[in-house]
C-alpha positions, 0 to 999 in steps of 0.5 A: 497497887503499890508495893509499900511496907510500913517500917518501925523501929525502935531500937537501942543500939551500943556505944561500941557501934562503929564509926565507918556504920554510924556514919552510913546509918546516919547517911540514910536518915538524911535527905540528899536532895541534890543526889550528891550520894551514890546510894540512895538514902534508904530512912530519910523521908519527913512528913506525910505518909503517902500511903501508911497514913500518919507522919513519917520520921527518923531520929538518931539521937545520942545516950549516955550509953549508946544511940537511940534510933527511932523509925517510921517510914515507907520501904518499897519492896524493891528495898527490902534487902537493902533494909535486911543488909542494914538491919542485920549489919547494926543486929550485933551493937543492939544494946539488948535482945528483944523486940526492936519494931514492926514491918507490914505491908501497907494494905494489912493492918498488922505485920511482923514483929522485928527481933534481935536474937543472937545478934541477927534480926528476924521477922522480914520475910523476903 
């Protein structure tokens, strides 16, 4: 049995996020096929999913007013709190509370609405 969980993100984040975390998130939407990088890239896979079905990507992309970044991938259970560490550090530069993805774990055929309120995310149950 894998521990696998299926991760959506659709989310509009501010102009005013910071360089030093752009610069990390942007970090974990890259492949670090030679391991150059002390942590391991946490967004970055392409492709085939292995075990949510579908294709697997990440896209940050520039708005006028801020970024958009647009998320599908497989999180192992064991990265959980990494993703909440992210996820909770980018809450605050979210342009607007509300829903802002999905988490489920692979074998469920829902899961968790992610929500930004009072500058936190909420829905991950760890």
């Amino acid at each position: 049995m894998s521990d696998i969980h299926e991760l959506r993100l659709d989310w509009h984040l501010s102009a005013d996020l910071p360089a030093a975390l752009l610069a990390e998130l942007r970090g974990h939407l890259e492949p670090d096929p030679e391991g150059e990088r002390e942590p391991e890239p946490l967004l970055d896979a392409t492709g085939p999913a292995w075990r949510v079905g579908g294709v697997l990507s990440s896209v940050l992309t520039p708005l006028p007013d801020g970024w958009a970044l647009v998320v599908r991938q497989e999180v192992h259970t064991e990265r959980l709190d990494e993703l909440r560490d992210l996820l909770d550090r980018l809450a605050p530069y979210a342009v607007a509370a509300g829903a802002i993805g999905s988490i489920r774990f692979y074998e469920y055929d829902s899961g968790e609405v992610l929500e930004v309120r009072d500058g936190v995310v909420r829905g991950i149950r760890l």
